[in-house]
KOLGU-516719 format. One record per residue (C-alpha): residue number from 1; residue in three letters; x, y, z. Coordinates in steps of 0.001 Angstrom, whole numbers. Layout:
BEGIN
<atom pos="NUM" code="ALA" x="X" y="Y" z="Z"/>
...
***
This chain:
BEGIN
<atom pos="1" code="UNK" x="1486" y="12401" z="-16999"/>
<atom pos="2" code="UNK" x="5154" y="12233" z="-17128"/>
<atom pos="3" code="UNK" x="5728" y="16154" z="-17725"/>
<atom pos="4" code="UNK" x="4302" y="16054" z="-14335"/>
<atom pos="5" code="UNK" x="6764" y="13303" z="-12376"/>
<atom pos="6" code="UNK" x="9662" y="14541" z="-13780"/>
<atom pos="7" code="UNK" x="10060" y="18366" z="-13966"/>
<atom pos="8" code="UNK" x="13537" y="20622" z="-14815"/>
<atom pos="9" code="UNK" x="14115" y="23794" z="-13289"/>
<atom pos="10" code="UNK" x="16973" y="25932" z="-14807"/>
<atom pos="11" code="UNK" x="18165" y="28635" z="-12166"/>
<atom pos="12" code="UNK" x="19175" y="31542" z="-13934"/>
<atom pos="13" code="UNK" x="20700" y="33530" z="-10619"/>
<atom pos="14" code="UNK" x="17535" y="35867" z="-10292"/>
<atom pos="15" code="UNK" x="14845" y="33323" z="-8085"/>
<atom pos="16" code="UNK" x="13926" y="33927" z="-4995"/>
<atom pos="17" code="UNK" x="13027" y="31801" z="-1882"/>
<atom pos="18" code="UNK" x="14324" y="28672" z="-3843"/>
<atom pos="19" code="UNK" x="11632" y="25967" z="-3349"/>
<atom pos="20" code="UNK" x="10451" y="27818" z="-889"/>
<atom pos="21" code="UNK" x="13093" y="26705" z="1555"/>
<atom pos="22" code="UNK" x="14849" y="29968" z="2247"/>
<atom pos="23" code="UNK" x="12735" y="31550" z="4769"/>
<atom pos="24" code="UNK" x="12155" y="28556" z="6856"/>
<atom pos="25" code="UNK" x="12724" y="24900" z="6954"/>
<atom pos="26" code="UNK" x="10311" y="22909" z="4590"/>
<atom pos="27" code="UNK" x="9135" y="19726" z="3611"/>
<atom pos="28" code="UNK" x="10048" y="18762" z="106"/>
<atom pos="29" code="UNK" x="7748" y="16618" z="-1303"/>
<atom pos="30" code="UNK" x="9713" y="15525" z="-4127"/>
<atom pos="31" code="UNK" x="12852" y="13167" z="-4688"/>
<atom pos="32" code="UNK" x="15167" y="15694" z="-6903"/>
<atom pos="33" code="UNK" x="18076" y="16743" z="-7698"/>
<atom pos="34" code="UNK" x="20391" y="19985" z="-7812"/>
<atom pos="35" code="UNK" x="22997" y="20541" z="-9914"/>
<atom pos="36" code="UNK" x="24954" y="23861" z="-9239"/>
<atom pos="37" code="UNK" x="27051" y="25248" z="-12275"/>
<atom pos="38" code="UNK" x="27754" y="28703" z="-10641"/>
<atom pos="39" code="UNK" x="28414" y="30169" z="-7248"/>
<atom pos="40" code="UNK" x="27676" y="28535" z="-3734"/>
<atom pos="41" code="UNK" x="24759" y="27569" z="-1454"/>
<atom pos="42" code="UNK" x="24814" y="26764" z="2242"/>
<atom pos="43" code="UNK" x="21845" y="24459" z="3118"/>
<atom pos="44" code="UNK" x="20894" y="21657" z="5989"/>
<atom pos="45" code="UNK" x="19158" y="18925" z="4864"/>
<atom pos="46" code="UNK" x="18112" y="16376" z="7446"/>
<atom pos="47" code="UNK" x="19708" y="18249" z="10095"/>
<atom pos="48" code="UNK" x="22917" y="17981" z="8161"/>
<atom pos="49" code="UNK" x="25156" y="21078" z="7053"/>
<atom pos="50" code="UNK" x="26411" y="20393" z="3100"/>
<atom pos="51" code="UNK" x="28437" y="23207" z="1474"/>
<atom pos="52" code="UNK" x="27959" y="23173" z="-2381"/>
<atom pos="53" code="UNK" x="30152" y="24669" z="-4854"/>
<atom pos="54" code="UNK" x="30476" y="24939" z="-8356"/>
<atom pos="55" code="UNK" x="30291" y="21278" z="-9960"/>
<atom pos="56" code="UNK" x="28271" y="19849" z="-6601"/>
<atom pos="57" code="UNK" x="25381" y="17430" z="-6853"/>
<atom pos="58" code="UNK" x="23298" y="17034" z="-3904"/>
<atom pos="59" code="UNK" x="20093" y="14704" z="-3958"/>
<atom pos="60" code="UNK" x="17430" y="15166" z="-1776"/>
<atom pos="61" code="UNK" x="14503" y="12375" z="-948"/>
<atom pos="62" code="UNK" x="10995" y="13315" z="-795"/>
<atom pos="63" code="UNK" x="9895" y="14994" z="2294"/>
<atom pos="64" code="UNK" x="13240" y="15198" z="3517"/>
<atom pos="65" code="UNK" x="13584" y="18758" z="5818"/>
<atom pos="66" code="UNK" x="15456" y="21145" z="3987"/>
<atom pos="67" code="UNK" x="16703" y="24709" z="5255"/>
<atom pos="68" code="UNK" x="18533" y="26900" z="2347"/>
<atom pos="69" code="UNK" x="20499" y="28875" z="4588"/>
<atom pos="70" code="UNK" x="21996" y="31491" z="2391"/>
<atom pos="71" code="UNK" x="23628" y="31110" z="-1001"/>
<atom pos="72" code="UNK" x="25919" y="33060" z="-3462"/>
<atom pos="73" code="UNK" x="24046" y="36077" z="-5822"/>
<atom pos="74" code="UNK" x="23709" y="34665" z="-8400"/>
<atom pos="75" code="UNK" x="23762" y="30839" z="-7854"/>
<atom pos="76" code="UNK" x="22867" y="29030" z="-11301"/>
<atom pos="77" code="UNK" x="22388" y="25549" z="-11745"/>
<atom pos="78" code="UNK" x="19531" y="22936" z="-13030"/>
<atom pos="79" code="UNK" x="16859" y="21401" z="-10444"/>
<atom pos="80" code="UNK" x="15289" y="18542" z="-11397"/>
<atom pos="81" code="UNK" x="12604" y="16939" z="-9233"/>
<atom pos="82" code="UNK" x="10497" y="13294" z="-9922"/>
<atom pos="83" code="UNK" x="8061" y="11921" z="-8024"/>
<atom pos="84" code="UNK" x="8170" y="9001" z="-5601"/>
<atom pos="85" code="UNK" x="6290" y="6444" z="-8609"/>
<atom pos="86" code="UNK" x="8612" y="7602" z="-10999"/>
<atom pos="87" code="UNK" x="12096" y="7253" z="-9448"/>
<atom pos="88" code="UNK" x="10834" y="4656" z="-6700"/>
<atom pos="89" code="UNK" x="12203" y="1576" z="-9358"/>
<atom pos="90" code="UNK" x="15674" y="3141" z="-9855"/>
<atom pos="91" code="UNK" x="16619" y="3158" z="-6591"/>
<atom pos="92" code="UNK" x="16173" y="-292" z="-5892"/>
<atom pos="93" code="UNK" x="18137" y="-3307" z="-7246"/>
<atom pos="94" code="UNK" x="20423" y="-1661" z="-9733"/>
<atom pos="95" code="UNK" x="22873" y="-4621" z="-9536"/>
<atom pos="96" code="UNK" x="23717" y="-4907" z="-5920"/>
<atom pos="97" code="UNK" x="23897" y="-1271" z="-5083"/>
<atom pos="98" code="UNK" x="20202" y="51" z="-3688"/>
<atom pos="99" code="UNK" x="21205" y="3494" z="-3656"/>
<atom pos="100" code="UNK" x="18079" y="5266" z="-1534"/>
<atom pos="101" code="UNK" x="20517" y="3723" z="1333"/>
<atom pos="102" code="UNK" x="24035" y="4590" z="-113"/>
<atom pos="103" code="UNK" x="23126" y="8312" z="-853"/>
<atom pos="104" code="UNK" x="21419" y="8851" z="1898"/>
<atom pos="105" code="UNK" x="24418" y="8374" z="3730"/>
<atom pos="106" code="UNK" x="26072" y="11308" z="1814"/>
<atom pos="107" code="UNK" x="23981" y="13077" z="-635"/>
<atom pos="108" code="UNK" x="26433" y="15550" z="-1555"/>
<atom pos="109" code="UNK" x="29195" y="14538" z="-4713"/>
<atom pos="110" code="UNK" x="32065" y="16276" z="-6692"/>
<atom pos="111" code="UNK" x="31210" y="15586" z="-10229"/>
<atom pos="112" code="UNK" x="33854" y="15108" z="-12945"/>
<atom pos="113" code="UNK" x="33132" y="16821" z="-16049"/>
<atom pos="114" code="UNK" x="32361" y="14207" z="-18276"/>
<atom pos="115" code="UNK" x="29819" y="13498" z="-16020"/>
<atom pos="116" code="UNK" x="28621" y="17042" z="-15867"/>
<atom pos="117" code="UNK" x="28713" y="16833" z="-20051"/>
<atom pos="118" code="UNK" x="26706" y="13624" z="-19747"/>
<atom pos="119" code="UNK" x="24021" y="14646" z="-17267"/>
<atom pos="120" code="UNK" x="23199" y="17696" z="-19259"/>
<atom pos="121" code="UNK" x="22921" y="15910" z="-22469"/>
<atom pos="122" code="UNK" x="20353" y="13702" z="-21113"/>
<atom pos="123" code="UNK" x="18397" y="16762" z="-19419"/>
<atom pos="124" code="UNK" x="18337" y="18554" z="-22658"/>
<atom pos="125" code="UNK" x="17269" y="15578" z="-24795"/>
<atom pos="126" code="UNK" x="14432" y="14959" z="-21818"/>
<atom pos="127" code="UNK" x="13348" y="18620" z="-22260"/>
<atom pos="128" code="UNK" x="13469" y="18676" z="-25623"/>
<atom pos="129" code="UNK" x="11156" y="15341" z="-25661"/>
<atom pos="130" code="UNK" x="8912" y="16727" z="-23264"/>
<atom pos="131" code="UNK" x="8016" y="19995" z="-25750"/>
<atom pos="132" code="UNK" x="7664" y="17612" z="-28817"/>
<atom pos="133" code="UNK" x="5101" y="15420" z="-26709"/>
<atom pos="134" code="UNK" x="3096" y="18754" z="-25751"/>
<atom pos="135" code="UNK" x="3394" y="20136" z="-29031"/>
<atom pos="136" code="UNK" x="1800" y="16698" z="-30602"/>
<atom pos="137" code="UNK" x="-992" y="16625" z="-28107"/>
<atom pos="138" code="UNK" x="-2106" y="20018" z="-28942"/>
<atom pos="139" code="UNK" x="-2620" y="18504" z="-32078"/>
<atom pos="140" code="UNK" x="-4613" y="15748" z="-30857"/>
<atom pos="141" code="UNK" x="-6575" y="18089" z="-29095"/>
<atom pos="142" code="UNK" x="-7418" y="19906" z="-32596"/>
<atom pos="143" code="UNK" x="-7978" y="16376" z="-34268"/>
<atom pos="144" code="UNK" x="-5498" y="15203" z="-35875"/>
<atom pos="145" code="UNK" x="-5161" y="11923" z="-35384"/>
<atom pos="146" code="UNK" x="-2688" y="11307" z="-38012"/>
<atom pos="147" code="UNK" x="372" y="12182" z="-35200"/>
<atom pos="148" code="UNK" x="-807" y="8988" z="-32683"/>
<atom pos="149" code="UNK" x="2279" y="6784" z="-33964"/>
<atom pos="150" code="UNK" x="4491" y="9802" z="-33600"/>
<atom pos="151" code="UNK" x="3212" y="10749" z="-30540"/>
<atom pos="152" code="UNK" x="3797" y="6879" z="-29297"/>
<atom pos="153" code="UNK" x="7839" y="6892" z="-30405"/>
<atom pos="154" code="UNK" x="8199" y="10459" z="-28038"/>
<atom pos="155" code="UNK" x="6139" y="9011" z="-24796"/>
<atom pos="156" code="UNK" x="9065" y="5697" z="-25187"/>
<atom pos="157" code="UNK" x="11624" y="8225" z="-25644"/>
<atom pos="158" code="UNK" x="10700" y="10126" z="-22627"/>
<atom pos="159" code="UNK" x="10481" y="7365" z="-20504"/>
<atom pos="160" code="UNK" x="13539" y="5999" z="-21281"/>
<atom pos="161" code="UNK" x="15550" y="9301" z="-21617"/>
<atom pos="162" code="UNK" x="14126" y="9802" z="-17715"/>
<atom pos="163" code="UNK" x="15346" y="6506" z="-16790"/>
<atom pos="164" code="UNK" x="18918" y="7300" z="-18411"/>
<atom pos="165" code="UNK" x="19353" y="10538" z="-16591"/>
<atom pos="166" code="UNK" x="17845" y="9161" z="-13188"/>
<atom pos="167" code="UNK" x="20699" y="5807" z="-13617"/>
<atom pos="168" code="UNK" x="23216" y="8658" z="-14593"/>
<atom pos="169" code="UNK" x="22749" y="10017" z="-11200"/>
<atom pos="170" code="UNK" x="22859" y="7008" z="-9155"/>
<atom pos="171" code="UNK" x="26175" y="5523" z="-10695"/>
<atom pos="172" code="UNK" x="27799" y="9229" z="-9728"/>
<atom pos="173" code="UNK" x="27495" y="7902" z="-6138"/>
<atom pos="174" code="UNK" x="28877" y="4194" z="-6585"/>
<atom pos="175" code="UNK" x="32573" y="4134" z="-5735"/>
<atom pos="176" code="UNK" x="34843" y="1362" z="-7629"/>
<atom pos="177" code="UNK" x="36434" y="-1233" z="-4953"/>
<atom pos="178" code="UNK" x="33635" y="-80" z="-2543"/>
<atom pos="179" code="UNK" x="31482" y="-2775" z="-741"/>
<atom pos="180" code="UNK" x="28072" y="-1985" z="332"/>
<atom pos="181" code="UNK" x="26314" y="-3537" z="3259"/>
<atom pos="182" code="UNK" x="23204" y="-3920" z="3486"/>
<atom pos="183" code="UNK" x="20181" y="-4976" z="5761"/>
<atom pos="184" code="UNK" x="18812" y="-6746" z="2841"/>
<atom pos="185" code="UNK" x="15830" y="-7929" z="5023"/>
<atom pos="186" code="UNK" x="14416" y="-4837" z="6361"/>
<atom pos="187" code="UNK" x="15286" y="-3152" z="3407"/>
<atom pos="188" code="UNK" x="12960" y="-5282" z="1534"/>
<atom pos="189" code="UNK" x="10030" y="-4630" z="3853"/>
<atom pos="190" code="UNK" x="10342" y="-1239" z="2864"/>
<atom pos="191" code="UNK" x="10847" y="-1677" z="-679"/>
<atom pos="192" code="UNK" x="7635" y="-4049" z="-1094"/>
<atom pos="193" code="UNK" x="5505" y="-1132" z="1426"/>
<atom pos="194" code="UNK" x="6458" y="1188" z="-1146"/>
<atom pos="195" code="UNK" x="5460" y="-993" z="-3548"/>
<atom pos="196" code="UNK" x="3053" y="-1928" z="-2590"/>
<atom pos="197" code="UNK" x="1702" y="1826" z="-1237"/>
<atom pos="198" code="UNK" x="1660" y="3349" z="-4970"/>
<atom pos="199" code="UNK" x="-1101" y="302" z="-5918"/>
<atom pos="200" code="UNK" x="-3168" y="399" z="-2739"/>
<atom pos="201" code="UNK" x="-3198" y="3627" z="-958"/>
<atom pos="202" code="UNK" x="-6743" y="4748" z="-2758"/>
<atom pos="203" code="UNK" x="-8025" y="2127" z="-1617"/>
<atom pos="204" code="UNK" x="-6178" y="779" z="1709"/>
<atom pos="205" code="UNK" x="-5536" y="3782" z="4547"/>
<atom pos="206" code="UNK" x="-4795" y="1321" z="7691"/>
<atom pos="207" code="UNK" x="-865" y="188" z="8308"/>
<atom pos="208" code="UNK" x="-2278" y="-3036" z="9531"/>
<atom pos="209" code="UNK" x="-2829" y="-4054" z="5748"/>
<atom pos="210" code="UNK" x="285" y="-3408" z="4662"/>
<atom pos="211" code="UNK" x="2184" y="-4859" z="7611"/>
<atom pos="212" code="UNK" x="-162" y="-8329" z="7131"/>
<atom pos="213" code="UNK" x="1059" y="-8564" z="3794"/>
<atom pos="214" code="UNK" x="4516" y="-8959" z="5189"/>
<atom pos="215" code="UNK" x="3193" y="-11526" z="7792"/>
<atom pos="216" code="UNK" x="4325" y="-8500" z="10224"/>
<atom pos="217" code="UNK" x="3415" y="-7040" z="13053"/>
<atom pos="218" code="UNK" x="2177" y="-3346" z="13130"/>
<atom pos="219" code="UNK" x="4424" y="-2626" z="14919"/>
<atom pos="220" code="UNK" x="7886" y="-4061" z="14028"/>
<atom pos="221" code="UNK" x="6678" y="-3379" z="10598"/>
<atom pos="222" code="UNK" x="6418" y="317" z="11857"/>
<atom pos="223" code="UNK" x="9824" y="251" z="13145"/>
<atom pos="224" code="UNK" x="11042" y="-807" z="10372"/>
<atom pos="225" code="UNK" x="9437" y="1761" z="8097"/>
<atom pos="226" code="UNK" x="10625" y="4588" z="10243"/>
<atom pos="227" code="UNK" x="14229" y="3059" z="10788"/>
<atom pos="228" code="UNK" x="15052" y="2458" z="6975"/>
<atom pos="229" code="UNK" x="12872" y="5858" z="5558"/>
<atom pos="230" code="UNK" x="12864" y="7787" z="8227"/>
<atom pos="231" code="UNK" x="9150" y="8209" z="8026"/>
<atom pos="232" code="UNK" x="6016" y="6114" z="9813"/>
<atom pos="233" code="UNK" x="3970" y="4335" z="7383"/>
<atom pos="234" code="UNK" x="975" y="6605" z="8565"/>
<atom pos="235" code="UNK" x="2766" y="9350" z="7504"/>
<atom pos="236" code="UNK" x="4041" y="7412" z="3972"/>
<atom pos="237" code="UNK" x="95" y="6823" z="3521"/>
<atom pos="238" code="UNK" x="-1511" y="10477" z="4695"/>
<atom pos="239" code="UNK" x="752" y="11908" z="2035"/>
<atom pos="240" code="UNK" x="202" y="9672" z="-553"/>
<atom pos="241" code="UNK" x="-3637" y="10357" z="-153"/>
<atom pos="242" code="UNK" x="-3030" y="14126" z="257"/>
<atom pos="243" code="UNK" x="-898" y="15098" z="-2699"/>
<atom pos="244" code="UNK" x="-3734" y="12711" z="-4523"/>
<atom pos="245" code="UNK" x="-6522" y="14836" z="-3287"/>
<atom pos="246" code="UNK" x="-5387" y="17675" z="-3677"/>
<atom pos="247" code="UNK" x="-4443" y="16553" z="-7425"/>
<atom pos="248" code="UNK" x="-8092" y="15943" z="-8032"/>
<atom pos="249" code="UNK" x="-9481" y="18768" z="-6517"/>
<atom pos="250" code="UNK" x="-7316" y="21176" z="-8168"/>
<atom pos="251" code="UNK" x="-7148" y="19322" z="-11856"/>
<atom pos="252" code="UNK" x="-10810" y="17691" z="-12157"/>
<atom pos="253" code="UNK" x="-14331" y="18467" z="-12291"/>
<atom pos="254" code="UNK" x="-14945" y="15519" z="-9862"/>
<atom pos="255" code="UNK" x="-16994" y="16395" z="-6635"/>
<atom pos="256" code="UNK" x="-15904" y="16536" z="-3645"/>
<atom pos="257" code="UNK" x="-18228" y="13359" z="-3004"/>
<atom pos="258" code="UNK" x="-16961" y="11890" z="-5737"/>
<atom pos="259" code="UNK" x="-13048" y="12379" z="-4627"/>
<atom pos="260" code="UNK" x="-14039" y="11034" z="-1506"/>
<atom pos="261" code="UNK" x="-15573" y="7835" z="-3071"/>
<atom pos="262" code="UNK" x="-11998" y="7427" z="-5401"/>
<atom pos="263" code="UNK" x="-10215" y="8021" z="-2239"/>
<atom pos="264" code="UNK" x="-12086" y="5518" z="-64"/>
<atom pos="265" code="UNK" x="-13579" y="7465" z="2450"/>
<atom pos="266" code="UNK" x="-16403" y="6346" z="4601"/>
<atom pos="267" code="UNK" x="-18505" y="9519" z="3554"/>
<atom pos="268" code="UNK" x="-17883" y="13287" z="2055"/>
<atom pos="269" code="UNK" x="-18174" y="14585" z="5672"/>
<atom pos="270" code="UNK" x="-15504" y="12501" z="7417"/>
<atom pos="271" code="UNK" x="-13533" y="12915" z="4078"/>
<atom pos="272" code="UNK" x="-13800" y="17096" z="4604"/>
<atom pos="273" code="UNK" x="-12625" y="16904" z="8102"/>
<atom pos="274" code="UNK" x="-9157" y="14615" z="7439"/>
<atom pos="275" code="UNK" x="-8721" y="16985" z="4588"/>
<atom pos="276" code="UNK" x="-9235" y="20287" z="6735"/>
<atom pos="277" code="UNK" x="-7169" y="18585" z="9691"/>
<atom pos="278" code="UNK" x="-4367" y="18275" z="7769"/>
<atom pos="279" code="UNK" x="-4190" y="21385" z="5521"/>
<atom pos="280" code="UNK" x="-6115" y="24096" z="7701"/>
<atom pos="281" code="UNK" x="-8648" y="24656" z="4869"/>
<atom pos="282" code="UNK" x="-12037" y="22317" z="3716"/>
<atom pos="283" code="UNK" x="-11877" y="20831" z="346"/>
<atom pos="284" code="UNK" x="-14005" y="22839" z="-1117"/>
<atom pos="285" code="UNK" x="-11825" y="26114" z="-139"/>
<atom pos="286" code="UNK" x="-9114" y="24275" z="-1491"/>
<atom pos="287" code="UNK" x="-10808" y="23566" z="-5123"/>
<atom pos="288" code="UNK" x="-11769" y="27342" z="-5169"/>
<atom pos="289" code="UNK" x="-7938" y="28434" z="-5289"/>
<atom pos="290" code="UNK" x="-7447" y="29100" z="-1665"/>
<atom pos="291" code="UNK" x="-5017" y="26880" z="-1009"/>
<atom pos="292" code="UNK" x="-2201" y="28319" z="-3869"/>
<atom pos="293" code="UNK" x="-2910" y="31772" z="-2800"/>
<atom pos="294" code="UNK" x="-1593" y="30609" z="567"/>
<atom pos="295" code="UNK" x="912" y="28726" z="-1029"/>
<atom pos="296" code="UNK" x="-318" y="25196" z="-496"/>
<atom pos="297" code="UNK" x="3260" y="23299" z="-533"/>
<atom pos="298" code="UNK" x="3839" y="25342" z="2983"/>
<atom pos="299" code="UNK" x="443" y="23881" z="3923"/>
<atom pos="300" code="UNK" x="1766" y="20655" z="3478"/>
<atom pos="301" code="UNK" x="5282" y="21105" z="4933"/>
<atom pos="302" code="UNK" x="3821" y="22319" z="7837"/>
<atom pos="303" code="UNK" x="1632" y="19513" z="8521"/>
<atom pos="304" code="UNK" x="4488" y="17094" z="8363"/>
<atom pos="305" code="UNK" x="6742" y="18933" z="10536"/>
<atom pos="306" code="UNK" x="4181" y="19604" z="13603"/>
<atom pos="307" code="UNK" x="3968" y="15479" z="13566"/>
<atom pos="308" code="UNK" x="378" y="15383" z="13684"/>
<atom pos="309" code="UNK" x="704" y="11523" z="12735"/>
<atom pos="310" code="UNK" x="1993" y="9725" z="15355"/>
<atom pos="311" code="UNK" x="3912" y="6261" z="14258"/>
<atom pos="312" code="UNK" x="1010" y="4360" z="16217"/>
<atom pos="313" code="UNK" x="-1943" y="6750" z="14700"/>
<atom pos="314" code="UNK" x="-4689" y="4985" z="12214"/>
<atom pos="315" code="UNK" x="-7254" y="6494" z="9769"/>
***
């Protein structure tokens, strides 16, 4: 559902442990944005110091390492985080400006405040669309059927109202009179893996598939993948499978045999020990509620950051 790839998160000055990235240096598994309207906040992303003051944007890729070092009391501003499916699209090919490369480079800008005005109107709108599509499926839920055409005009509305306010954010970071160079080769291998990951990973776990469908090697492919993303493709793939499984245990009445099946696993037992390798806890403890009471995003983070996929590992 699209409530669920694109969230808002309007910080009031009173939360604590901001995306849990206060107390330690996390994984975020999100692409998102923050937007801060009042005070300060000292962070490191990617081993990089930014200082952000009132007006800042900063834009953070998913599973980038992020450290919130300390911060003003309050600090206010709007979070808004998407998933990799959602905002993969927009950061590719808008004109000749792919800006996962560009903002990477420096993810930090000064906004001006029509472009403060203009970001905020599309985040309200989104919001706004986002409570009229849950308010009509409650109604659907109830039976009334009579809302479907309704219900149809909001789901277009949100979609494009997401892709405005995701294309208002790039253009902040294109420059007038600047030229961008790119390795438009290599930048395409990792444009069609990720492509090509969001269609296949159910169903295809090895890098050797994905590098043969560049004509590839696995390993310049790999090297290519980890240059331009800064991640393996092992790693691109074990997450794509975990945040899915953990999706469907938490949200479904599937089995865990069944999960296992959607996931293309050999069998439920092999399928219990990747899971518990990677998280510290079985499936099953995982469907029961274990995992949020121990804060499962931390789980996750951690896994990442002790590199238990090397760039040469295989499922």
């Amino acid at each position: 559902m699209f409530e669920d790839s694109i969230k808002v998160l309007h910080l009031n000055g009173d939360e604590k442990n901001i995306l849990q990235a206060e107390e330690a240096m996390v994984k975020i598994p999100r692409t998102g944005i923050f937007l801060c309207t009042g005070g300060w906040v000292n962070l490191t992303l990617d081993g990089v110091n930014y200082h952000l003051t009132k007006d800042c944007m900063i834009v953070y890729f998913a599973y980038s390492s992020l450290h919130i070092t300390n911060h003003s009391t309050p600090i206010t501003g709007t979070l808004i985080g998407a998933d990799l499916e959602t905002i993969q699209p927009l950061l590719y090919n808008v004109s000749d400006f792919n800006a996962i490369f560009v903002i990477k480079q420096n993810p930090l800008v000064m906004l001006t405040l029509t472009r403060i005005n203009r970001l905020v109107t599309y985040t309200t709108m989104l919001e706004n669309t986002l409570e009229k599509q849950k308010e009509y499926d409650s109604m659907l839920k109830l039976g009334d059927t009579s809302i479907i055409p309704a219900r149809e005009i909001i789901l277009q509305q949100r979609k494009l109202l997401g892709q405005c306010l995701m294309l208002e954010i790039i253009s902040s970071f294109i420059k007038s009179g600047t030229v961008y160079k790119l390795d438009n080769r290599r930048d395409d291998v990792l444009k069609n893996f990720m492509e090509s990951l969001y269609h296949n990973y159910k169903q295809e776990h090895e890098v050797s598939f994905y590098a043969q469908e560049q004509n590839l090697t696995c390993r310049y492919f790999s090297s290519i993948i980890k240059d331009r993303s800064g991640q393996t493709p092992s790693t691109w793939i074990a997450t794509a499978l975990l945040v899915e499984a953990k999706q469907l245990l938490q949200s479904t009445p599937f089995s865990v045999k069944d999960i296992s099946d959607r996931l293309n696993f050999p069998n439920q037992s092999y399928f219990g020990k990747w899971f518990k390798n990677h998280t510290g806890i079985s499936p099953l403890e995982f469907k029961s509620g274990k995992a949020i009471k121990e804060n499962k995003e931390a789980e996750l983070a951690k896994f990442i950051q002790n590199n238990l996929f090397a760039p040469d590992k295989q499922f």
